[in-house]
PyMOL Python script that loads the backbone (N, CA, C, O; Angstrom):
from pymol import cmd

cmd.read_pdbstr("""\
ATOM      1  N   UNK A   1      14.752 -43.134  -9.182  1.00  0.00           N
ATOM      2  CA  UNK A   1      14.715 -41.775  -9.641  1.00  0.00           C
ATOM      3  C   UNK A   1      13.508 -41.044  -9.077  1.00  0.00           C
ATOM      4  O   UNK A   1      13.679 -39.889  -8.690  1.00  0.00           O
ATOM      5  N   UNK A   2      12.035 -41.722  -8.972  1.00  0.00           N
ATOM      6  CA  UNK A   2      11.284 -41.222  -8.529  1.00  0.00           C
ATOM      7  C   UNK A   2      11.240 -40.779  -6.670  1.00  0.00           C
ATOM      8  O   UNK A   2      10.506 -39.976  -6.093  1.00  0.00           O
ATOM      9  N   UNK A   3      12.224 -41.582  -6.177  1.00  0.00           N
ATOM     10  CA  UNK A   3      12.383 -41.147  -4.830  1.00  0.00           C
ATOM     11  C   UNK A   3      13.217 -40.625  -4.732  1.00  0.00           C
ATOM     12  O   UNK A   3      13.792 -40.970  -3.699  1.00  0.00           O
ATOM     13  N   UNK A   4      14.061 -39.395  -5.595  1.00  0.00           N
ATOM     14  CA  UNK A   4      14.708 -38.510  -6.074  1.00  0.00           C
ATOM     15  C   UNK A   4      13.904 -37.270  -5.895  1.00  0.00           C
ATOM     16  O   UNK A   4      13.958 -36.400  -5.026  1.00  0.00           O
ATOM     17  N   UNK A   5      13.153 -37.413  -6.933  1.00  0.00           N
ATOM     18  CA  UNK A   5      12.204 -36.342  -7.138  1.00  0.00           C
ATOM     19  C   UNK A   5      11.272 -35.687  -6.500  1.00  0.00           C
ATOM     20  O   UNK A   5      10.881 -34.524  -6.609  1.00  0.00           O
ATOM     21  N   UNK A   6      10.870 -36.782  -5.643  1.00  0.00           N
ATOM     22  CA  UNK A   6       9.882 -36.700  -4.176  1.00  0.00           C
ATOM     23  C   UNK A   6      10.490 -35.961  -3.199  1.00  0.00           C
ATOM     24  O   UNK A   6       9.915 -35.116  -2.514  1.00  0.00           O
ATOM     25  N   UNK A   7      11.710 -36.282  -3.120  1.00  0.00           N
ATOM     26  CA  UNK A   7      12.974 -35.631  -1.862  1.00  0.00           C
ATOM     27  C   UNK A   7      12.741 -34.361  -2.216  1.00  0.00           C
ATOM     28  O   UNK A   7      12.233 -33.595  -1.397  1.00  0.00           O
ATOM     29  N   UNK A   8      13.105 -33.906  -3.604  1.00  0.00           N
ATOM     30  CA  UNK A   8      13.353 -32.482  -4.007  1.00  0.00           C
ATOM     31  C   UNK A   8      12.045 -31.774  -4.125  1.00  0.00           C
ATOM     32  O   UNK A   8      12.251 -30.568  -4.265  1.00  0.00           O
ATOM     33  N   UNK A   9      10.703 -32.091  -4.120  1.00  0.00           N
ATOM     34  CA  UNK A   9       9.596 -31.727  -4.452  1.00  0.00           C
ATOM     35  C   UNK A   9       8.952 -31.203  -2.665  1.00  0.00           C
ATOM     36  O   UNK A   9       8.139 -30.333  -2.355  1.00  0.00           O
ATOM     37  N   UNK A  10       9.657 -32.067  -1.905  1.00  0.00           N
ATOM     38  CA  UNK A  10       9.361 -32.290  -0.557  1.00  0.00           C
ATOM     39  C   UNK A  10       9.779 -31.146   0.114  1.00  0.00           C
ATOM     40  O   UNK A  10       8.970 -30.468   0.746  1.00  0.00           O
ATOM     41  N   UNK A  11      11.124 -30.821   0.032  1.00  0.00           N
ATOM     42  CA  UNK A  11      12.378 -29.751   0.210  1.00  0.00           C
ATOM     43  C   UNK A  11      11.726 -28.630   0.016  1.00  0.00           C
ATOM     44  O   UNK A  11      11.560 -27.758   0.870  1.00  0.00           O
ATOM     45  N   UNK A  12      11.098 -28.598  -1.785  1.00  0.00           N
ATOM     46  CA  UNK A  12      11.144 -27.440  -2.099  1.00  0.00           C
ATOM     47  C   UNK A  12       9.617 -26.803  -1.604  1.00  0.00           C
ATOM     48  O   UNK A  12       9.297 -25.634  -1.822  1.00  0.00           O
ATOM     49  N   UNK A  13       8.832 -27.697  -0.970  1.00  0.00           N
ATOM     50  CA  UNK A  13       7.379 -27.813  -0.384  1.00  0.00           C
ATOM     51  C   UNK A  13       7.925 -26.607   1.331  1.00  0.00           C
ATOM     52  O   UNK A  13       7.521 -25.514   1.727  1.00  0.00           O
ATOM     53  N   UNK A  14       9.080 -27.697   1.911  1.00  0.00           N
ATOM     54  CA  UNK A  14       9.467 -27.107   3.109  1.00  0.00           C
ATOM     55  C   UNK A  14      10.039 -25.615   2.796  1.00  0.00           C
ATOM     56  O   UNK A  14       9.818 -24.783   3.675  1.00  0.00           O
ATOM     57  N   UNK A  15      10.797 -25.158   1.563  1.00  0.00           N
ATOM     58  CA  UNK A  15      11.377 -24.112   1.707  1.00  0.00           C
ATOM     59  C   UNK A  15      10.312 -22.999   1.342  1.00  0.00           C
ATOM     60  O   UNK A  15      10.457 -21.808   1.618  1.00  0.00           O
ATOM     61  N   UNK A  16       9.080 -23.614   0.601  1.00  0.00           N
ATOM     62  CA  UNK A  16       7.913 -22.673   0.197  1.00  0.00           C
ATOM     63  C   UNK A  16       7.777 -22.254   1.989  1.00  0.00           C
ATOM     64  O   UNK A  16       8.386 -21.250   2.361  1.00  0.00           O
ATOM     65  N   UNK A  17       7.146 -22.883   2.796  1.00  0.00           N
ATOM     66  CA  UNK A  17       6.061 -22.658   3.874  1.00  0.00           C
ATOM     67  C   UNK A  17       7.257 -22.240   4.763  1.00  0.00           C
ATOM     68  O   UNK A  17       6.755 -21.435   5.547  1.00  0.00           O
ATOM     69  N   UNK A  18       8.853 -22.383   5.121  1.00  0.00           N
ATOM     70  CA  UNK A  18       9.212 -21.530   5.845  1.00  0.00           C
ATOM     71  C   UNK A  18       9.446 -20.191   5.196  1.00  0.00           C
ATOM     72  O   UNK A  18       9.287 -19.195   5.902  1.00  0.00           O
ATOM     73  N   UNK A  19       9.800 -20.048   3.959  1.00  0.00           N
ATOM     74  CA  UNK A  19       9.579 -18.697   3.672  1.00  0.00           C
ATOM     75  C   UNK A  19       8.550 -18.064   3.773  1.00  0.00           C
ATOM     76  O   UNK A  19       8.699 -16.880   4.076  1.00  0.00           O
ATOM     77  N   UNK A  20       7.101 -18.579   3.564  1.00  0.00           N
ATOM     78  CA  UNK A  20       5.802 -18.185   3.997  1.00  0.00           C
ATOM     79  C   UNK A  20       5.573 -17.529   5.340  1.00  0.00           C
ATOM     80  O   UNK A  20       4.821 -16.584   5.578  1.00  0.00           O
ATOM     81  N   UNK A  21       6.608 -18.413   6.453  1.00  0.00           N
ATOM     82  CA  UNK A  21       5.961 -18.034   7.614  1.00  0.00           C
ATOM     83  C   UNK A  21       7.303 -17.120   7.772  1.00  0.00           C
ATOM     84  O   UNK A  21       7.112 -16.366   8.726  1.00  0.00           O
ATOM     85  N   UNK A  22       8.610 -16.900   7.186  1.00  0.00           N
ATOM     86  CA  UNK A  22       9.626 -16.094   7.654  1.00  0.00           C
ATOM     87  C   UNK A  22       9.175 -14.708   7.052  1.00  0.00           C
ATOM     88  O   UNK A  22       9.945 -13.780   7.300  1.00  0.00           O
ATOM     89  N   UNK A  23       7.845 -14.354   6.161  1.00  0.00           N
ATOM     90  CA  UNK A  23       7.093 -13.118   5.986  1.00  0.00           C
ATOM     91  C   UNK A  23       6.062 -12.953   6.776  1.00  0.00           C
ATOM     92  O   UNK A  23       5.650 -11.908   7.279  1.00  0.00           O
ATOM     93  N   UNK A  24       5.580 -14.227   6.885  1.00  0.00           N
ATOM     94  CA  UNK A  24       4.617 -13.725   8.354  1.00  0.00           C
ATOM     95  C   UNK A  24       5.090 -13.201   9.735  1.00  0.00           C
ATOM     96  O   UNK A  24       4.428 -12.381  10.372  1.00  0.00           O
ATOM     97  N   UNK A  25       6.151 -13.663  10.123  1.00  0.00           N
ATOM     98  CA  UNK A  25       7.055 -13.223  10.913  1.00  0.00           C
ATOM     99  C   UNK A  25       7.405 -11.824  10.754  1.00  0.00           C
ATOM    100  O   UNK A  25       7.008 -10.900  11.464  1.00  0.00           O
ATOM    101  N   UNK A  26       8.184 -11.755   9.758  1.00  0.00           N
ATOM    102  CA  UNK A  26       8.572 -10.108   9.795  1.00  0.00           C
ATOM    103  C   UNK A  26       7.251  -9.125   9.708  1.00  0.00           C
ATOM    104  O   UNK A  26       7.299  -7.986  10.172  1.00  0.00           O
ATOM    105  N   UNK A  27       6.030  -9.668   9.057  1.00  0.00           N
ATOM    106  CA  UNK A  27       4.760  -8.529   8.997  1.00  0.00           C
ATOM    107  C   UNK A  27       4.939  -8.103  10.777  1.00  0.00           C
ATOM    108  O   UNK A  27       5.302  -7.051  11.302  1.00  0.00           O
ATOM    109  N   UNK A  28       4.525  -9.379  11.356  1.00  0.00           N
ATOM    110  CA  UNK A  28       3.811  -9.410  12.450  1.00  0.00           C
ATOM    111  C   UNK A  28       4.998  -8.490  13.137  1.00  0.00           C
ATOM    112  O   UNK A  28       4.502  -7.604  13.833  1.00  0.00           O
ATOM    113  N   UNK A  29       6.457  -8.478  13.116  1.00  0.00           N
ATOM    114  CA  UNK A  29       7.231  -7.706  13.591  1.00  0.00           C
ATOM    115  C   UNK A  29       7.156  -6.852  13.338  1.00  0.00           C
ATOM    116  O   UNK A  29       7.235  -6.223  14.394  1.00  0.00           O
ATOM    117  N   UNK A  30       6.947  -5.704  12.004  1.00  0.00           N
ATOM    118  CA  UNK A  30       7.080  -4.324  11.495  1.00  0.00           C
ATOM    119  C   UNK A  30       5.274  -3.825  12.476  1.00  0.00           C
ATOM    120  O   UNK A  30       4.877  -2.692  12.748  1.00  0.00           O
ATOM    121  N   UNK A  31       4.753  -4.849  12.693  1.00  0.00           N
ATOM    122  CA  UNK A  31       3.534  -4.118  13.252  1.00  0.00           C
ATOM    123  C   UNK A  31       3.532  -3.799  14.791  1.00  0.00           C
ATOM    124  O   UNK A  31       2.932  -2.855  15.305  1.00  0.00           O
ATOM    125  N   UNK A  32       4.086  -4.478  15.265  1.00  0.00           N
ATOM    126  CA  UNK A  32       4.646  -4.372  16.585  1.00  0.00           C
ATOM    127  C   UNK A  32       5.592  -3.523  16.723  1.00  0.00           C
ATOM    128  O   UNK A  32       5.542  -2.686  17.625  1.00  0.00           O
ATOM    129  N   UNK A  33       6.237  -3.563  16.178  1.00  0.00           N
ATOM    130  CA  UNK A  33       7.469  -2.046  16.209  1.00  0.00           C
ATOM    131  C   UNK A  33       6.597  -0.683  15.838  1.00  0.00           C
ATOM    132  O   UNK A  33       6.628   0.252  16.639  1.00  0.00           O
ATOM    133  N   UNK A  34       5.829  -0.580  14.636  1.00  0.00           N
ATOM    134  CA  UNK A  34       4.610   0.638  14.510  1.00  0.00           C
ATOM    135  C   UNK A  34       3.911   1.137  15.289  1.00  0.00           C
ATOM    136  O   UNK A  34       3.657   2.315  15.543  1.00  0.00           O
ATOM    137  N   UNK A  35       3.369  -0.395  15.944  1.00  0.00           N
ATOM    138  CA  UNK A  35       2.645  -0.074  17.276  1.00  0.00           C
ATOM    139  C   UNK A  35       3.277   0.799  18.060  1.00  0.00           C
ATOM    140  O   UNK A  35       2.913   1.951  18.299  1.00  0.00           O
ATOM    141  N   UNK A  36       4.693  -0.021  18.660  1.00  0.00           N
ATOM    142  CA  UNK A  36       5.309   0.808  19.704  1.00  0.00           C
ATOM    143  C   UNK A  36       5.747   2.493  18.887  1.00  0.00           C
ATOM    144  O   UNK A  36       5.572   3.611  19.373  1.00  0.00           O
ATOM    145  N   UNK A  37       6.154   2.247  17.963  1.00  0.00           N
ATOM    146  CA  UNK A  37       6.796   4.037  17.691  1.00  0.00           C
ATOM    147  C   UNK A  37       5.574   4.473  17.889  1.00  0.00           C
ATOM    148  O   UNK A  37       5.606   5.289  18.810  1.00  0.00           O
ATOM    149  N   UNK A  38       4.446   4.321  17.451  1.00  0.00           N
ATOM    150  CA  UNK A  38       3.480   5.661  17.402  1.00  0.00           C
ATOM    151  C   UNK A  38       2.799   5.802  19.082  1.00  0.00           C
ATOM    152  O   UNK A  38       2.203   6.800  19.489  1.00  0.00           O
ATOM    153  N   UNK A  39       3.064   4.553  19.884  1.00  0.00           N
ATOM    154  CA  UNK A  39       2.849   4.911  21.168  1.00  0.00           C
ATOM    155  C   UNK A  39       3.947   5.739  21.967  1.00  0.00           C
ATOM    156  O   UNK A  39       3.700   6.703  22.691  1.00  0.00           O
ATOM    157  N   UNK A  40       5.233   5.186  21.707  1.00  0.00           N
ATOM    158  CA  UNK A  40       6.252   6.215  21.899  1.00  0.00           C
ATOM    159  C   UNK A  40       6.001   7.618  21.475  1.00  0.00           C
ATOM    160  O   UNK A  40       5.845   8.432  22.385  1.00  0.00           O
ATOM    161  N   UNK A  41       5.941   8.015  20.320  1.00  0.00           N
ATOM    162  CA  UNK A  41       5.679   9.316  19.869  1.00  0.00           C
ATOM    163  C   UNK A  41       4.117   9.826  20.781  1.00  0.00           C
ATOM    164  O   UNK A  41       4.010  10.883  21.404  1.00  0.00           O
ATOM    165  N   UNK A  42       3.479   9.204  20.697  1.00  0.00           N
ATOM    166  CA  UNK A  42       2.383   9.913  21.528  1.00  0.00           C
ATOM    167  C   UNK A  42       2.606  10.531  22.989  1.00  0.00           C
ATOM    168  O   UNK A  42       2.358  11.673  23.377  1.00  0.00           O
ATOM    169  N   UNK A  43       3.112   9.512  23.643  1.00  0.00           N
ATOM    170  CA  UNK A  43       3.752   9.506  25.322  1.00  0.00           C
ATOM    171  C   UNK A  43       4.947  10.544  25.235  1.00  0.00           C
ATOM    172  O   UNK A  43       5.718  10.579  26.194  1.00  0.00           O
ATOM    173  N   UNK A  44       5.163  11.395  24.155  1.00  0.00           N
ATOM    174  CA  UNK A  44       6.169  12.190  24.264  1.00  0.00           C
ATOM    175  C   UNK A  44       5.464  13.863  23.736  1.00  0.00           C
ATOM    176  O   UNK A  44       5.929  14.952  24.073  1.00  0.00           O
ATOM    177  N   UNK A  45       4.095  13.603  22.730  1.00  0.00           N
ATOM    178  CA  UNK A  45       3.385  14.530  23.062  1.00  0.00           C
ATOM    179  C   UNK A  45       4.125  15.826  21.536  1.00  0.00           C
ATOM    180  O   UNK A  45       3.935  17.033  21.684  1.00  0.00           O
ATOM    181  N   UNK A  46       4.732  15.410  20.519  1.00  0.00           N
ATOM    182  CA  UNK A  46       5.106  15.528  19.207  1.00  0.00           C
ATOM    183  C   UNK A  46       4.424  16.363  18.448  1.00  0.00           C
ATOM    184  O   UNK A  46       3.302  15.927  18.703  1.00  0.00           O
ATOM    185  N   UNK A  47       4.205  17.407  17.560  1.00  0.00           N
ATOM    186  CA  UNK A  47       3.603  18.062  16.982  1.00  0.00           C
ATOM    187  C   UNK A  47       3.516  17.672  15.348  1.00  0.00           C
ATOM    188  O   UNK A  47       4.505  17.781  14.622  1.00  0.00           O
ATOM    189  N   UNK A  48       2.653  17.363  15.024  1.00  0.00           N
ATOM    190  CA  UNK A  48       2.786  17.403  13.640  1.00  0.00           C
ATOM    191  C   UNK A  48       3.304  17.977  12.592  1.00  0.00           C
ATOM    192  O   UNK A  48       3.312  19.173  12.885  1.00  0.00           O
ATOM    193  N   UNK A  49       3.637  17.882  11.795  1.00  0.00           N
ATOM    194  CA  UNK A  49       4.362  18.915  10.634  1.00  0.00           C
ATOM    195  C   UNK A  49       3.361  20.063  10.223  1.00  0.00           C
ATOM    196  O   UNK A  49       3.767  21.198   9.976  1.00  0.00           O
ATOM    197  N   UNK A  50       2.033  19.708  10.164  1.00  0.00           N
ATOM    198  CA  UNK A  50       0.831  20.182   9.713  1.00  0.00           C
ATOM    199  C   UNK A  50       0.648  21.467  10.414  1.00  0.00           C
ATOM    200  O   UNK A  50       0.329  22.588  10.016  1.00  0.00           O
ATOM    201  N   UNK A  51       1.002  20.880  11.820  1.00  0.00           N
ATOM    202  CA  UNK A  51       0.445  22.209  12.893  1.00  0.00           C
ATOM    203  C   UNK A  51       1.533  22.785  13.304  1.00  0.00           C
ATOM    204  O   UNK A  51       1.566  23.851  13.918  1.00  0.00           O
ATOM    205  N   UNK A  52       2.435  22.143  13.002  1.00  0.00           N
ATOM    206  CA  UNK A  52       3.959  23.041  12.801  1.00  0.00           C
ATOM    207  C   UNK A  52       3.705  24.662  12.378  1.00  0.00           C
ATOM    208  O   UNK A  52       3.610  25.721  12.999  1.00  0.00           O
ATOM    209  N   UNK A  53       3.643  24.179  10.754  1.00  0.00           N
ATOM    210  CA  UNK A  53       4.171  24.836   9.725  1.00  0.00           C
ATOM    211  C   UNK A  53       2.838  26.156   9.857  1.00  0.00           C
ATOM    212  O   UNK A  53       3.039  27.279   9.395  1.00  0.00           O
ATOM    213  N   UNK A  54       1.403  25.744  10.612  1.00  0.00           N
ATOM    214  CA  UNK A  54       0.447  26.483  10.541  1.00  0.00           C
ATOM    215  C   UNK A  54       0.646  27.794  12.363  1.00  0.00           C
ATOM    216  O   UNK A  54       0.161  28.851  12.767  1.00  0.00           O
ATOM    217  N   UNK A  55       1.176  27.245  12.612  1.00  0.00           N
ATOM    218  CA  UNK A  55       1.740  27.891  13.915  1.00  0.00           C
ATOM    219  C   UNK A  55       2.798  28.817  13.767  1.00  0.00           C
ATOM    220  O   UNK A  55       2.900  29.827  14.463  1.00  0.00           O
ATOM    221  N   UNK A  56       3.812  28.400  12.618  1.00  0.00           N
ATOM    222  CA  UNK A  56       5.390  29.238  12.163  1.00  0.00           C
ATOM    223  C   UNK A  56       4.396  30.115  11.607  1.00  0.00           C
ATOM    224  O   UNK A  56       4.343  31.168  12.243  1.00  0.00           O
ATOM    225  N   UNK A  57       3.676  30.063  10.748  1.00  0.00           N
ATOM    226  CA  UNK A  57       3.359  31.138   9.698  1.00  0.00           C
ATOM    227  C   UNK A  57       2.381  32.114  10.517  1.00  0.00           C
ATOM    228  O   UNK A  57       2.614  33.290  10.238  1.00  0.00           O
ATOM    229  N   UNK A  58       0.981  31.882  11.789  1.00  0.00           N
ATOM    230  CA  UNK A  58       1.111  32.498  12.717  1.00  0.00           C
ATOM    231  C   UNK A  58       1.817  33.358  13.147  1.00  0.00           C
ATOM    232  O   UNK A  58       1.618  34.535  12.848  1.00  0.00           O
ATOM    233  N   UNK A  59       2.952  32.921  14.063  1.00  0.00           N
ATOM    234  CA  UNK A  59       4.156  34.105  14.695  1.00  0.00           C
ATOM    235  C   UNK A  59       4.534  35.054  13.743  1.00  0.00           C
ATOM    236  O   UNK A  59       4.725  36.244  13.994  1.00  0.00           O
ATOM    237  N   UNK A  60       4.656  34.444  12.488  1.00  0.00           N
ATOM    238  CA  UNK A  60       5.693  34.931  11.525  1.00  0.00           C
ATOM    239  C   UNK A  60       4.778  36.350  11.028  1.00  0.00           C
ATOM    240  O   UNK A  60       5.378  37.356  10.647  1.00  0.00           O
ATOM    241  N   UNK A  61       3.429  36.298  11.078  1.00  0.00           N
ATOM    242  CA  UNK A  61       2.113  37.220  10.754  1.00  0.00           C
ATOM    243  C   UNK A  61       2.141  38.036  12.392  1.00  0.00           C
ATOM    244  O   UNK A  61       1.795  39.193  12.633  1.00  0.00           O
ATOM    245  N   UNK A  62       2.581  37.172  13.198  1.00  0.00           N
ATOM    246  CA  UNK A  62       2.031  38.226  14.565  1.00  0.00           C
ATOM    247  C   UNK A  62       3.366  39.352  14.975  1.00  0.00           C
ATOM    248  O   UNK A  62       3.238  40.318  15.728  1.00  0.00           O
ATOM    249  N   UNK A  63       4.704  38.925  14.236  1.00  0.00           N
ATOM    250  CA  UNK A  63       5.976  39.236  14.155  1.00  0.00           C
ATOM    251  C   UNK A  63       5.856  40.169  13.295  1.00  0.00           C
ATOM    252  O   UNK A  63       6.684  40.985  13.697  1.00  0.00           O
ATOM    253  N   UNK A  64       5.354  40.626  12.325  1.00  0.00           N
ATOM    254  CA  UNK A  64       4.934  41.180  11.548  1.00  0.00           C
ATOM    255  C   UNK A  64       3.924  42.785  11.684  1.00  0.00           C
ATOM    256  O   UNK A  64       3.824  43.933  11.249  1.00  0.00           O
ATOM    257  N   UNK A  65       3.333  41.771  12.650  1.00  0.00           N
ATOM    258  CA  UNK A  65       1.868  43.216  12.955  1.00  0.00           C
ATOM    259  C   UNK A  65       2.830  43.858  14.019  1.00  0.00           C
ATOM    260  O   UNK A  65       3.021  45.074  13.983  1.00  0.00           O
ATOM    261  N   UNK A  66       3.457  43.050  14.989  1.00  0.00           N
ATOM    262  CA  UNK A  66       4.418  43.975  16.267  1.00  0.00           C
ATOM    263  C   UNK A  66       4.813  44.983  15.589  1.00  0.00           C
ATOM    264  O   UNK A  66       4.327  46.107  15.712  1.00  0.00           O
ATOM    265  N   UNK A  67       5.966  44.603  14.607  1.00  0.00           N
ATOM    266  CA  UNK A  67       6.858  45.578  13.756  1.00  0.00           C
ATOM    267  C   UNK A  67       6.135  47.004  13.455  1.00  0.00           C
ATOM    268  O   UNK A  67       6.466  48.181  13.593  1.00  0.00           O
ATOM    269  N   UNK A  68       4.548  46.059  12.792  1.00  0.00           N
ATOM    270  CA  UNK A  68       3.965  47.619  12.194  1.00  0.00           C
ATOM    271  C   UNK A  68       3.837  48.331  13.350  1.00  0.00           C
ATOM    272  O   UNK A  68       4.419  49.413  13.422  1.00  0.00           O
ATOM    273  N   UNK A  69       2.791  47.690  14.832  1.00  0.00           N
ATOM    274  CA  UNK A  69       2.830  48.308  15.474  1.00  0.00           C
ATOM    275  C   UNK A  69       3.873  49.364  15.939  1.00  0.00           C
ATOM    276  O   UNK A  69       3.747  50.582  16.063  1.00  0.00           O
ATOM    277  N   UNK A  70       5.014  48.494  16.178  1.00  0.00           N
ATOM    278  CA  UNK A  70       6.264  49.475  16.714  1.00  0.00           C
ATOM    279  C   UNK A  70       7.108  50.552  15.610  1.00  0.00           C
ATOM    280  O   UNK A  70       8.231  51.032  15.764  1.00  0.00           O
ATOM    281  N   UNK A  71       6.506  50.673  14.883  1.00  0.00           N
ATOM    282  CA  UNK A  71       6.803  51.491  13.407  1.00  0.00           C
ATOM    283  C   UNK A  71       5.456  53.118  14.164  1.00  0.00           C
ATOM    284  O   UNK A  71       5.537  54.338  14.306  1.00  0.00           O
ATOM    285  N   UNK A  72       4.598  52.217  14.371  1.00  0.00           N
ATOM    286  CA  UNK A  72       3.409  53.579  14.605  1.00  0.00           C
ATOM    287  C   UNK A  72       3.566  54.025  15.737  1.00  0.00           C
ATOM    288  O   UNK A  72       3.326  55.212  15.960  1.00  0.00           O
ATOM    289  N   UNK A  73       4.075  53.048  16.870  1.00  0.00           N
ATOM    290  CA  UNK A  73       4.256  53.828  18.429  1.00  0.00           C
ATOM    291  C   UNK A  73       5.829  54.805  18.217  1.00  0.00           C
ATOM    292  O   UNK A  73       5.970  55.880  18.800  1.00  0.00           O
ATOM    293  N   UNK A  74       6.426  54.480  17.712  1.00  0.00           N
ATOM    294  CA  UNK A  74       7.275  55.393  16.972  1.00  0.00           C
ATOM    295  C   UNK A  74       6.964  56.800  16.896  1.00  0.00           C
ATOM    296  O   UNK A  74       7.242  57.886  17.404  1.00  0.00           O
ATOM    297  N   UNK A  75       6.235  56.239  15.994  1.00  0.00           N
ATOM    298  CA  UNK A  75       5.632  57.923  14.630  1.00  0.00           C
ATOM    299  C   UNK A  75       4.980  58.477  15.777  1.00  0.00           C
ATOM    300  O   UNK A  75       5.416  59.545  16.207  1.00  0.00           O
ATOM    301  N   UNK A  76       4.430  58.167  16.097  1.00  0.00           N
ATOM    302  CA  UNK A  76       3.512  58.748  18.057  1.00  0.00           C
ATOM    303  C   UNK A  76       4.581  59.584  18.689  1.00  0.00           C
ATOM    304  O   UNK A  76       4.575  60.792  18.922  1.00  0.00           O
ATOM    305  N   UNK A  77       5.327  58.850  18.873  1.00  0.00           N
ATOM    306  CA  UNK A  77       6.125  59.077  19.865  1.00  0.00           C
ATOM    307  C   UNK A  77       6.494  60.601  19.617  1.00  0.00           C
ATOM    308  O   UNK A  77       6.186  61.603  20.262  1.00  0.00           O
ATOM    309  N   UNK A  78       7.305  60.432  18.393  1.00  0.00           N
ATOM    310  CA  UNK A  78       7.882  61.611  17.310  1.00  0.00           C
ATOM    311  C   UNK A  78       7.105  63.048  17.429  1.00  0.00           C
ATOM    312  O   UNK A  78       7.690  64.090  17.726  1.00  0.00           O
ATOM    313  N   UNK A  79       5.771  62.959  17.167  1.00  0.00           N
ATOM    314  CA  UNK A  79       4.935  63.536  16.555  1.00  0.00           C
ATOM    315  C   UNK A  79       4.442  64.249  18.297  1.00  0.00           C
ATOM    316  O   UNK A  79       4.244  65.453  18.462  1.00  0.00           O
ATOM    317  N   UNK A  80       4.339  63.349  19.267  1.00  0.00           N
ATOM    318  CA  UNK A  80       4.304  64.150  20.329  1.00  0.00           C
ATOM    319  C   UNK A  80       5.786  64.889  21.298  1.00  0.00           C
ATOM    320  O   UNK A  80       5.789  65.551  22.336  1.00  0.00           O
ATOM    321  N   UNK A  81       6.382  64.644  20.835  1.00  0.00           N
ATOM    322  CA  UNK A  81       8.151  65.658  20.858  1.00  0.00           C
ATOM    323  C   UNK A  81       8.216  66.797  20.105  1.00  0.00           C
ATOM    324  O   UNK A  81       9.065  67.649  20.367  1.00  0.00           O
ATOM    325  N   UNK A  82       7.457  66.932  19.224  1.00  0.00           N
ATOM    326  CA  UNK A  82       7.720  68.149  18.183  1.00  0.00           C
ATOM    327  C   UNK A  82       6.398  69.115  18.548  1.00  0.00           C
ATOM    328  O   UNK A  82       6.417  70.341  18.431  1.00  0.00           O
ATOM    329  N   UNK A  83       5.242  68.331  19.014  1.00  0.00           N
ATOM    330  CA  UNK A  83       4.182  69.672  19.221  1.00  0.00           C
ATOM    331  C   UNK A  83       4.264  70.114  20.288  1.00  0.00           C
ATOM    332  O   UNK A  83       3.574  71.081  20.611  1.00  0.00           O
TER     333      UNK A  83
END
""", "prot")
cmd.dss("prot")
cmd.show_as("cartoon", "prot")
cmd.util.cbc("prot")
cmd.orient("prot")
């Protein structure tokens, strides 16, 4: 019985340390794949969301001042037709 127990103690010794190393494995893989995406993304030259969203709101302000502008070259315009 005791060389029963040894078998199964043995087993369950082997199934500890390959599962041990079948997480060391996948770390070491998800870091290597990270590696590569963020070198990929670099070599492609990607904008951040950050400087996105600070660039949209930019135009969206410079889109804005045009309008007024072209609201006043207007009124100009007008104002020298009538005198």
């Amino acid at each position: 019985m005791n060389q029963g127990n040894k078998i199964f103690d043995d087993l369950g010794k082997l199934m500890n340390d390959a599962a041990g190393m079948a997480d060391g494995v996948r770390r070491e893989i998800e870091t290597v794949v990270r590696a590569q995406m963020e070198r990929f993304t670099n070599d492609m030259e990607l904008v951040k969301r950050e400087e996105f969203d600070v660039l949209r709101e930019m135009v969206q302000i410079q889109g804005e001042e045009i309008q007024s502008l072209r609201k006043e070259l207007d009124a100009l315009k007008k104002s020298r037709k009538s005198s």
